[in-house]
C-alpha positions as CSV (number, residue, x, y, z in Angstrom):
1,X,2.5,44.7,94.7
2,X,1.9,41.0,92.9
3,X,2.5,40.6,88.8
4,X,1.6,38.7,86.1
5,X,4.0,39.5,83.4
6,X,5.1,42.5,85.1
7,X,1.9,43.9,84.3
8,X,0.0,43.3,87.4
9,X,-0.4,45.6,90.6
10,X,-2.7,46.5,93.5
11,X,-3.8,49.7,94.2
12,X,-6.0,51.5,97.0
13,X,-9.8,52.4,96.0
14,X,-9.8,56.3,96.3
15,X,-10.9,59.1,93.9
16,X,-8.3,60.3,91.8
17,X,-7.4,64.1,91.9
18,X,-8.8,66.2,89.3
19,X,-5.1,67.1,87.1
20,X,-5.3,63.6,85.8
21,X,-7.6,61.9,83.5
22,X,-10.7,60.7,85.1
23,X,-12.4,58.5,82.6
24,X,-10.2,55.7,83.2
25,X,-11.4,52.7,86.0
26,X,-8.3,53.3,88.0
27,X,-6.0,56.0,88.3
28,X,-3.4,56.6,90.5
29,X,-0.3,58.4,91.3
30,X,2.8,57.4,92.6
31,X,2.6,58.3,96.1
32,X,-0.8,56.1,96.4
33,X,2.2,53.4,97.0
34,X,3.6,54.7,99.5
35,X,7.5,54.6,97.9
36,X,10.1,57.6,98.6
37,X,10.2,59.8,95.7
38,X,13.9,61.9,95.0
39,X,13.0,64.8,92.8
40,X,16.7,64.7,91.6
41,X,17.1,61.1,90.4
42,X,16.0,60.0,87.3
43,X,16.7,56.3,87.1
44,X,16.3,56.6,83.2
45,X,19.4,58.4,82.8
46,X,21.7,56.0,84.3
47,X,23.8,53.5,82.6
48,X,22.2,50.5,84.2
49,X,18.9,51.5,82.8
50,X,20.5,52.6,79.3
51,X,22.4,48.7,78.5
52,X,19.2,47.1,80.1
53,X,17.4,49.7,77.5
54,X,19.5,48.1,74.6
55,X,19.0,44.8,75.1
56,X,15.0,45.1,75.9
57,X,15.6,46.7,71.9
58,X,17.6,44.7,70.2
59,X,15.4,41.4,72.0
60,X,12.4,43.1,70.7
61,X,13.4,44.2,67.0
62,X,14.7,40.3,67.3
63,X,11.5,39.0,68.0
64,X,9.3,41.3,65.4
65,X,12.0,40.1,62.6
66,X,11.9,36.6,63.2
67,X,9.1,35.7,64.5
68,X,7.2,38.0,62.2
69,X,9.0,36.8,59.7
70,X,9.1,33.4,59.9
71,X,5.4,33.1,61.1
72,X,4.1,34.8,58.5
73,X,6.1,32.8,55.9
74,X,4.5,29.8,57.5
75,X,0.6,31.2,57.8
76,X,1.6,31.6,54.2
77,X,2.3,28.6,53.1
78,X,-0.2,27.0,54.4
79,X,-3.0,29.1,53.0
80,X,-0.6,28.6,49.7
81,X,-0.5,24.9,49.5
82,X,-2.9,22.5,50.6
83,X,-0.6,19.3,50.7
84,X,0.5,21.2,54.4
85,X,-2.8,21.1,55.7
86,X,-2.3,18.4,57.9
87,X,-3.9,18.1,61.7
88,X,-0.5,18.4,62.8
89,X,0.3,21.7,60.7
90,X,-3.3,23.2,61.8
91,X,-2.2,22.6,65.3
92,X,1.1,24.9,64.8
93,X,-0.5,27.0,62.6
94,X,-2.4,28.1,66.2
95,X,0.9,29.1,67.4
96,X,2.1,30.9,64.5
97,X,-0.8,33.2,64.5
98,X,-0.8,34.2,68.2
99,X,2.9,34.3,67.5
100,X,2.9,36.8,64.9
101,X,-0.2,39.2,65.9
102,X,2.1,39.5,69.4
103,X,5.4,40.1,66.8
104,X,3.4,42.8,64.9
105,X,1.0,44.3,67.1
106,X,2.1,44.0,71.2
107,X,6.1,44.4,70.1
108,X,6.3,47.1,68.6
109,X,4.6,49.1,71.4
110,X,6.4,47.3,74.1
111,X,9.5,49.0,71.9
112,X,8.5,52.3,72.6
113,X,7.4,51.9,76.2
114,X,10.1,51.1,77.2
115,X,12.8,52.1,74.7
116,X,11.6,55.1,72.9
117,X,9.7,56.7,75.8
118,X,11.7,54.9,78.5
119,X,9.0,53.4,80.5
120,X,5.9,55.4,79.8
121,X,2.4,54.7,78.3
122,X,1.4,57.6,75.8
123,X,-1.2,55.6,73.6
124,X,-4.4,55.7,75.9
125,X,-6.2,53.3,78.0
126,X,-7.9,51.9,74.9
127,X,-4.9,50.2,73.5
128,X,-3.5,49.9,76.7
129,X,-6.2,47.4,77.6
130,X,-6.1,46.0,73.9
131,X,-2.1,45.5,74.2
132,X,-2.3,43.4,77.4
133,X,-5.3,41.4,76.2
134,X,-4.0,40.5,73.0
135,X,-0.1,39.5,74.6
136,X,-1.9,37.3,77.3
137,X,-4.5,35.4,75.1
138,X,-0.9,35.3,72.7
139,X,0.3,33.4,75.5
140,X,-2.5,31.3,76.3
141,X,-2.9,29.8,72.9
142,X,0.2,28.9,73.0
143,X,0.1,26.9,75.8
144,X,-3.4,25.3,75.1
145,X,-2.0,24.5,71.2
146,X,1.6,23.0,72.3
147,X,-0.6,20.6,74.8
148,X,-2.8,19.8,71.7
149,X,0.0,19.1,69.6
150,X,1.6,16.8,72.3
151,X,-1.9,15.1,72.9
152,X,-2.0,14.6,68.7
153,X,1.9,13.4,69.0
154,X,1.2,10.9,71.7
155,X,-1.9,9.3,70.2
156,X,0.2,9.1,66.9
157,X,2.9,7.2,68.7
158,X,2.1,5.3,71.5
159,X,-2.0,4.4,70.2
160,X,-0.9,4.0,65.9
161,X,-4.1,1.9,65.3
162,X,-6.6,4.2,67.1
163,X,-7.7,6.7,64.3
164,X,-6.6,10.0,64.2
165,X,-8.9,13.2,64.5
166,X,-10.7,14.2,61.5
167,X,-10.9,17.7,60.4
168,X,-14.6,18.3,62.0
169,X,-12.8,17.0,66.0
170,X,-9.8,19.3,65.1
171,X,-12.0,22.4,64.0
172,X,-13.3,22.1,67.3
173,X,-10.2,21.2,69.3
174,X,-8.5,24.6,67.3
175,X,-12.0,26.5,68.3
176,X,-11.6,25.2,72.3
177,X,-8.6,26.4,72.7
178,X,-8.8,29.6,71.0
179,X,-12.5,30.0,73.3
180,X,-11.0,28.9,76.5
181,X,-7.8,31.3,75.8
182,X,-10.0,34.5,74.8
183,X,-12.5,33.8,78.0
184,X,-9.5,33.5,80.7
185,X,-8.2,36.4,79.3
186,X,-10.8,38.8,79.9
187,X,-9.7,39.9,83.1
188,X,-6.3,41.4,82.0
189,X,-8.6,44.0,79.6
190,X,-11.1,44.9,82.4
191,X,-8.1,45.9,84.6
192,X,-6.1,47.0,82.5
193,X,-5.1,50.9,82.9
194,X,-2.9,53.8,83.0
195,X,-1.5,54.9,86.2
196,X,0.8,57.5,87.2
197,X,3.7,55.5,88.5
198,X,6.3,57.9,89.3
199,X,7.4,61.6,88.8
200,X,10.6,63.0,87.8
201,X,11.3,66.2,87.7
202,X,7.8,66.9,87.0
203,X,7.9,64.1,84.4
204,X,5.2,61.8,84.6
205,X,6.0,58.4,83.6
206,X,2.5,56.4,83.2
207,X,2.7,52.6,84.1
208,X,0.1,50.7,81.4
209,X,-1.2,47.0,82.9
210,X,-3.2,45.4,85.4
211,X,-4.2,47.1,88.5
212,X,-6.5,45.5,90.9
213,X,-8.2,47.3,93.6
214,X,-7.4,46.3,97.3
215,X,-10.8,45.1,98.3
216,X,-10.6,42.4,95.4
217,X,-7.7,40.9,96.7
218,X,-9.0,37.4,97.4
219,X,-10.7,37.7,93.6
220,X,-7.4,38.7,92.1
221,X,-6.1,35.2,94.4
222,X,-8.1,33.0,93.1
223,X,-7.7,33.8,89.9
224,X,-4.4,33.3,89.4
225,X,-4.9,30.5,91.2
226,X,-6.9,29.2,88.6
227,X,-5.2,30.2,85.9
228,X,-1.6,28.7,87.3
229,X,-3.4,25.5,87.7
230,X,-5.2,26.0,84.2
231,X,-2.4,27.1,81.8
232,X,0.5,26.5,83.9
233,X,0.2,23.0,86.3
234,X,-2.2,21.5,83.6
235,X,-0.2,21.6,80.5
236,X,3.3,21.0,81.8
237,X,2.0,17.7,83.6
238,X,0.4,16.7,80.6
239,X,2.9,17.1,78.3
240,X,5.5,15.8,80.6
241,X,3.9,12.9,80.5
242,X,2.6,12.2,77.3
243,X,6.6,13.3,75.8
244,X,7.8,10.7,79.1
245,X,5.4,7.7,77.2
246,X,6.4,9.0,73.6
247,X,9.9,8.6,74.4
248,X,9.7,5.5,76.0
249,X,7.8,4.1,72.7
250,X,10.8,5.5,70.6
251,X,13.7,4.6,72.1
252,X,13.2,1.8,74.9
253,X,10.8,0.0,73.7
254,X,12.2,-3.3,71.4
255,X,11.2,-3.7,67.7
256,X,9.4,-6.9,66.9
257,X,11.6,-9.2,65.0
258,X,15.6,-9.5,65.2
259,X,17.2,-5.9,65.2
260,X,20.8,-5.4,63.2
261,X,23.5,-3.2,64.2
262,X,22.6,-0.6,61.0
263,X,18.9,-0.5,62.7
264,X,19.9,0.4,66.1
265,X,22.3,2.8,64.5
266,X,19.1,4.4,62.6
267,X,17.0,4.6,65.8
């Protein structure tokens, strides 16, 4: 069973039995993986599940208070006040959108999958699919706008007489990486279902993610192949090394004329 953010799985191409509902792409039940399933053990009653329960809770209520918060205040201001709209400020502003649909939309029904229903889907495949697109073109954005932002800050820095992007080259900087986030993402909606995980005492406890059928295995491969390469291998190289030259601008590089004590002290 592979995962991207613990949403990801494979499962055998078969037709589902009748008792279950048959308008979804995939459906499966739990002993399509071939686990051992005890009747009298439900791992939702123990304690280990219970304090992992509480934290996932108070980790989620967290992030829908602050970052919902504090995002919003942000958006906010900047719509408020257009001294803030800076190319800087437009380029965070990227992250504090995706930030805050993920704080008021994916959150609270990550809360009560696996809090209030303890690790069961119960909104339909709809949403299901329309949860685990929105969380990972969430986390794309971010990516694609904190190596924007580092690109900005390094020009800035290290190249102060180049000119800056104008608002026309950051529109459609902010438009590229909100078009290249919503295209790689497409995948996670189209595979997105609900499938019968396990039973429990004739409980059925529906997973809600990615499930990719067996004979697309060297598809699903490549794909996260690309995408680790894309928006994880990219960005960090990038921004490791435009941070590596920033840093080396700032604080090893000497200041033309003679330096005093009090101006190293300020650097």
């Amino acid at each position: 069973m592979a995962a991207q953010n613990g949403n990801t799985s494979f499962a055998p191409n078969f037709n589902p039995p009748q008792d279950h509902t048959t308008s979804l792409p995939f459906n499966f039940s739990y002993g399509d993986y071939d686990l051992p399933l005890d009747e009298d053990e439900d791992m939702t009653k123990t304690r280990t599940f219970f304090a992992a329960k509480i934290v996932i809770g108070v980790a989620l209520a967290g992030i829908m208070l602050v970052c919902g918060i504090g995002n919003f205040v942000f958006i906010a201001a900047l719509a408020r006040y257009k001294k803030l709209r800076n190319l800087t400020n437009l380029l965070i502003a990227n992250l504090a959108i995706s930030d805050f649909l993920v704080a008021i939309i994916c959150c609270p029904f990550e809360m009560d999958y696996y809090v209030v229903r303890q690790l069961s889907w119960e909104h339909g495949h709809m949403l299901c699919a329309s949860v685990n697109y929105l969380r990972t073109v969430s986390l794309y954005v971010s990516t694609n706008a904190l190596l924007a932002i580092a690109i900005d800050r390094y020009l800035a820095i290290v190249h102060p007489l180049k000119p800056r992007m104008n608002c026309h080259t950051a529109s459609l900087l902010i438009a590229l990486v909100w078009a290249v986030s919503i295209l790689v993402a497409v995948p996670s909606a189209y595979f997105a279902t609900e499938t019968v995980l396990f039973i429990v005492r004739k409980q059925e406890k529906i997973f809600c993610g990615q499930v990719w059928p067996v004979d697309q295995q060297p598809y699903y491969r490549s794909y996260f192949l690309f995408l680790f390469g894309l928006e994880f291998v990219g960005p960090v190289v990038a921004m490791a090394v435009c941070y590596a030259r920033i840093s080396r601008e700032l604080w090893f590089k000497a200041l033309p004329g003679v330096q005093t004590e009090q101006a190293r002290r300020r650097l």
